[in-house]
C-alpha positions as CSV (number, residue, x, y, z in Angstrom):
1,X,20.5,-5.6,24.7
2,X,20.1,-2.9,21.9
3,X,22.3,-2.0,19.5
4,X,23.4,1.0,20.7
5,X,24.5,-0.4,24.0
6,X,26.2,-3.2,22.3
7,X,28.0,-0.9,20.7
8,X,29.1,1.3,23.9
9,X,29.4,-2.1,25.3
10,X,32.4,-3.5,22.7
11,X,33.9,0.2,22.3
12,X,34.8,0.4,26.2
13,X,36.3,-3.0,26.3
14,X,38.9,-1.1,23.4
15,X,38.8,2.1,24.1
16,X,39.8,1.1,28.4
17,X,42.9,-0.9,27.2
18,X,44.7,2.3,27.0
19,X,44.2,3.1,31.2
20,X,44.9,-0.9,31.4
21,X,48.2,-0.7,29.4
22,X,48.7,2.9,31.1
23,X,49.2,1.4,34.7
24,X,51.0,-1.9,33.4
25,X,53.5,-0.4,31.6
26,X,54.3,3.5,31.3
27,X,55.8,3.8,34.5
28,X,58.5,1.1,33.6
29,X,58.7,2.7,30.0
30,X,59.5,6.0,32.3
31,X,62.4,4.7,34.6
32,X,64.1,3.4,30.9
33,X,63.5,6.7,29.3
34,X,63.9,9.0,32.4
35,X,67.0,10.9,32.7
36,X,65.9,11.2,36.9
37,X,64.6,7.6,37.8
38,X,62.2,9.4,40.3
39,X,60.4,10.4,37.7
40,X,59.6,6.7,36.3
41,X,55.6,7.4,37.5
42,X,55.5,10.3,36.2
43,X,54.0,9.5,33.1
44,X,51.3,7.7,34.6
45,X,50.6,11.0,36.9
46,X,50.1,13.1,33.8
47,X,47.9,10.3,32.4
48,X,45.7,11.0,35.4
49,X,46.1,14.5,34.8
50,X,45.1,14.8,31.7
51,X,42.0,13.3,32.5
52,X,41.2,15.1,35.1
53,X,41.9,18.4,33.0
54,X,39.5,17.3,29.9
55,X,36.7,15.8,31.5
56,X,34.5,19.6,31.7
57,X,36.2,19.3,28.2
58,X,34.6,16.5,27.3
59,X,31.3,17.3,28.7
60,X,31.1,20.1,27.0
61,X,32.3,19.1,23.3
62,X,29.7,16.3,23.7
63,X,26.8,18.6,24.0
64,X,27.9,20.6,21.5
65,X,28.7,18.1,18.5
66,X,27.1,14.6,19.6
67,X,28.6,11.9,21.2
68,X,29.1,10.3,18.5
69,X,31.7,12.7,16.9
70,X,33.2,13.1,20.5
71,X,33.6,9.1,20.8
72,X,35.3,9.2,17.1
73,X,37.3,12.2,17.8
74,X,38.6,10.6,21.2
75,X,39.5,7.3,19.6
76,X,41.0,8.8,16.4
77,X,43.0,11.3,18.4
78,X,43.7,8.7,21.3
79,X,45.3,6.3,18.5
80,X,47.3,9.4,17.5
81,X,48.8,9.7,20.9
82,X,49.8,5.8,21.5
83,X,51.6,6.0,17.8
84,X,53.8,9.2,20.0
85,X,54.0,6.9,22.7
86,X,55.3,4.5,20.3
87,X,57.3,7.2,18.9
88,X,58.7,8.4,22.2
89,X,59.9,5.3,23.3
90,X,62.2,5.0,19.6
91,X,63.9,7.8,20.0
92,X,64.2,7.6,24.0
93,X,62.5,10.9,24.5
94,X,60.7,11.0,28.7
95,X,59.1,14.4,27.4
96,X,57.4,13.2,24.1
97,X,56.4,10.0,26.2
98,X,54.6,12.2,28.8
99,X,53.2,14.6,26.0
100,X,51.7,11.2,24.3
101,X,50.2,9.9,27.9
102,X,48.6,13.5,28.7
103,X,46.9,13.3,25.5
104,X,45.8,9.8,26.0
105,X,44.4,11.0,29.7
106,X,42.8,13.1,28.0
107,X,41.0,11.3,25.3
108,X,39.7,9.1,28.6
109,X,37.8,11.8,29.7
110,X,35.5,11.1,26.5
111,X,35.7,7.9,27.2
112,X,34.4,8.1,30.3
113,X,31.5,9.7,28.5
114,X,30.3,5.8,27.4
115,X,27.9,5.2,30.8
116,X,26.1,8.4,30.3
117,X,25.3,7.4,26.1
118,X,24.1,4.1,28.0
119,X,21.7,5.8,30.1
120,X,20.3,7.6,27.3
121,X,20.2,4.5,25.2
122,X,17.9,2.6,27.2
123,X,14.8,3.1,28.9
124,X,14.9,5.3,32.1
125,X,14.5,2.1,34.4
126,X,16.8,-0.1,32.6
127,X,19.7,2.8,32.8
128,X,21.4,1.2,35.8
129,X,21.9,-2.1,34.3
130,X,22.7,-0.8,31.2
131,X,25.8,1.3,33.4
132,X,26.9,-1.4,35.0
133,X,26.9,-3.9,31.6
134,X,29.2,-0.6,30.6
135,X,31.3,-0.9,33.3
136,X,32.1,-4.6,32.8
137,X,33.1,-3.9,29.5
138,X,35.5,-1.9,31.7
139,X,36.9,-5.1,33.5
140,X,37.3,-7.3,29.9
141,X,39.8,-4.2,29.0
142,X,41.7,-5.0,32.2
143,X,42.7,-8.7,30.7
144,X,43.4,-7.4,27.2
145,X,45.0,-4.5,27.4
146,X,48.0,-6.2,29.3
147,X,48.0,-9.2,27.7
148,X,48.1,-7.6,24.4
149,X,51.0,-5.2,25.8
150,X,52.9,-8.4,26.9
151,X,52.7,-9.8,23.7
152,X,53.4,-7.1,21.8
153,X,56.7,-6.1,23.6
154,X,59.0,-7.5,21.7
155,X,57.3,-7.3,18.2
156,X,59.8,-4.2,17.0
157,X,63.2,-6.1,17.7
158,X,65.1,-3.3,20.2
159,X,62.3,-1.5,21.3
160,X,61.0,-2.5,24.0
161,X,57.5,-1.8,23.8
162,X,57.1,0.2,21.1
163,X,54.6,-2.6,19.6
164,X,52.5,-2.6,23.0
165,X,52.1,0.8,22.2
166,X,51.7,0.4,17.8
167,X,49.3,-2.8,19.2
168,X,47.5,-0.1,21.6
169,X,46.5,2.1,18.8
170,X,45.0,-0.1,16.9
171,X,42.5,-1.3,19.8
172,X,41.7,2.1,20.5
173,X,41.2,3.1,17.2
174,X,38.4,0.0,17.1
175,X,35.7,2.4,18.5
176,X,36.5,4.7,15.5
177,X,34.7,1.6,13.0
178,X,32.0,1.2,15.7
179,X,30.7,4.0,16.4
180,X,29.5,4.2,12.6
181,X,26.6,2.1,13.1
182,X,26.2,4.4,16.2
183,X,22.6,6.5,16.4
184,X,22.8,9.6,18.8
185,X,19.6,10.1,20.5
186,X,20.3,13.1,21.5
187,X,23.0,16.1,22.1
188,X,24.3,15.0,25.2
């Protein structure tokens, strides 16, 4: 494996805690801060949302600065939005909280970017393997993002959750270091 793909490899097992921790946790962090307990899943809605409304967005930023600075951008800014999650959940605010996850969506569009800077970082007949080696790194995140959120829960004594979230920026911000020793082949 080169090191380029190593890279993408150990930045998507970071970067996909945040959909991991996302589905674990937001909705039950919405039916404590909603003033409406239909609107517990919200959160997790707009997370969705906010993917779906960057990912032209993210396309598009990546062929026009790199993927490099569009992987650092998304991880900087997406460690930005889980310190607001973290934030949110302080001061009780359901509003702030869904800000914080459409932001966080949105910073997954990029992230979804990682299987196409695989491609490109192999050869053309080794792309698919390379995609799915991505794509694992995808199921790691599935096991530490929760875990770490369970853990975490209780680390800022009555707030619940508040260090799942201060614990979640730091793993996201991981691909931030990483994609240092990153070389972009090309624009997109």
């Amino acid at each position: 494996m080169n090191r380029n793909l190593s890279l993408l490899v150990s930045s998507q097992v970071f970067a996909f805690t945040a959909a991991t921790v996302t589905v674990f946790i937001s909705g039950i962090i919405g039916a404590q801060l909603s003033p409406i307990k239909t609107l517990s899943t919200l959160p997790p809605s707009i997370y969705v949302v906010g993917t779906a409304a960057a990912t032209i967005f993210a396309a598009k930023i990546m062929s026009i600065v790199g993927r490099r600075i569009g992987f650092v951008s998304a991880s900087i800014i997406g460690s930005i939005a889980c310190l607001i999650g973290a934030y949110a959940i302080m001061i009780e605010s359901f509003a702030i909280f869904c800000i914080s996850k459409f932001i966080l969506g949105a910073t997954m569009a990029f992230n979804h970017q990682y299987r196409f800077a695989a491609a490109e970082s192999v050869e053309k007949d080794k792309a698919p393997k390379a995609i799915s080696i991505i794509l694992f790194g995808g199921i790691i995140s599935a096991f530490i993002g929760p875990s770490l959120a369970n853990f975490a829960k209780d680390m800022i004594s009555n707030n619940l959750y508040v260090g799942s979230y201060i614990a979640l920026a730091l793993l996201t911000f991981v691909p931030t270091t990483l994609f240092l020793f990153y070389e972009s082949k090309s624009q997109i």
